[in-house]
N, C-alpha and C positions, 0 to 999 in steps of 0.2 A: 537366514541372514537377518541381523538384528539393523533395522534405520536408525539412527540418533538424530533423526528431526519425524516430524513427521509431516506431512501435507498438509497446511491447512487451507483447505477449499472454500466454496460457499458459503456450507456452513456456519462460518468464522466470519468470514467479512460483511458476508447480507447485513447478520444483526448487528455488526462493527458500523455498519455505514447507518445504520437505521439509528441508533443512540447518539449519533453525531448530527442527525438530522433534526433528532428530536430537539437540539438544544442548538443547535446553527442554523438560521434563516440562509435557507439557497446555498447548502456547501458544495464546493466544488474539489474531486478526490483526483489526485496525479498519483499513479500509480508506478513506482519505482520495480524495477526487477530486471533481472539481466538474461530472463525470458520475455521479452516484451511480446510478441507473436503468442505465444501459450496463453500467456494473463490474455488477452483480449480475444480469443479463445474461450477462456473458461470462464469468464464472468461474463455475465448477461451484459448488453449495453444498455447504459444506464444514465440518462440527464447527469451531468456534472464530472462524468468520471472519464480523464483524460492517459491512458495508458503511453509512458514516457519512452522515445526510442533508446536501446540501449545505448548507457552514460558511461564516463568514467567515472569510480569510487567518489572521485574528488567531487566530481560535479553531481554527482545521487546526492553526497551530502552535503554541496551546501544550496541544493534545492532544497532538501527536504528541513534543512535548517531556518528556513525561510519557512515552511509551514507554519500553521497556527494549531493547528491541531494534528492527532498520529495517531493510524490504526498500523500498530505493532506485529510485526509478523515473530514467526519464531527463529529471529538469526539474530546472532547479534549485530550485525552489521544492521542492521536498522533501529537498532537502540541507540547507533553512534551519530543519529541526524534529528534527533527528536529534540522538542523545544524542553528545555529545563524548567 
């Protein structure tokens, strides 16, 4: 069976959060997904990073709309709350 997304774990966000850190004094990361229990699960806990209880679409994005900065996952629905 072929996936049309694939996972992206650790891997991806460690260095995601590390390059944001590099150039933001003290960021703090809210972390959208409509697995909220799984993500805080799979990511280590970590100074700043606040995993969000499951939202509705509207209000994912206009949280995330309000960010300042965006670690991109692979869906599109998280390209539709990113600051332009």
């Amino acid at each position: 069976m072929t996936h049309l997304f694939t996972y992206l774990g650790v891997e991806y966000y460690h260095p995601a959060r590390q390059i944001i850190a590099g150039k933001v004094p003290d960021p703090s990361y809210f972390i959208f997904s409509d697995e909220p229990d799984f993500v805080a699960r799979e990511l280590d806990p970590c100074r700043g990073i606040t995993v969000l209880p499951s939202l509705t679409p509207i209000e994912s994005l206009e949280l995330a709309r309000l960010c300042r900065h965006y670690i991109c996952s692979n869906s599109t629905f998280s390209f539709f709350g990113r600051p332009c």
